[in-house]
Steps between C-alpha positions, in 0.01 A plus 500: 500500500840665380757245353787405764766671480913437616641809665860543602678785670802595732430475836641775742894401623341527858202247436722277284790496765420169705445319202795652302682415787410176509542393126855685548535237763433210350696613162799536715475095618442399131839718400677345772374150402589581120877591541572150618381411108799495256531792288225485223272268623158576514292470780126518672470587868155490711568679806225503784540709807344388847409686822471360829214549670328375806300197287872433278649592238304604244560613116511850440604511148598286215714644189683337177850656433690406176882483397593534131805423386662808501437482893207782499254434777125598403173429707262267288175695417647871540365741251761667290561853566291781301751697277297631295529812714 
């Protein structure tokens, strides 16, 4: 048997969009939540989003958002951007 292996890649904008969407969501509630902090106070924000449905609300998604002190907002867990072109 080969040795496991981790593979990551972009998804497509179209298949990504719901989720995307989503995360974009929920990083908008954490931003709102963090300008009510005083200016450079850090900060941790676990945001889950809910849909109704016909058994109750249920949990669609759960994400961390956190606030450094110079006010950026970053999602916990994202992988950094490839610049190496």
């Amino acid at each position: 048997m080969a040795d496991p292996v981790s593979l990551s890649v972009e998804a497509t904008p179209a298949a990504a969009a719901p989720i995307t969407g989503l995360i974009e969501e929920a990083g908008a509630v954490a931003a709102a939540h963090f300008e009510q902090l005083p200016d450079g106070e850090v900060g941790v924000a676990l945001v889950t989003l809910t849909a109704a449905t016909s058994y109750g609300s249920v949990p669609i998604g759960m994400w961390s958002f956190l606030r450094a002190a110079d006010g950026a907002v970053t999602l916990a867990g994202a992988l950094e951007a490839d610049t190496d072109g």
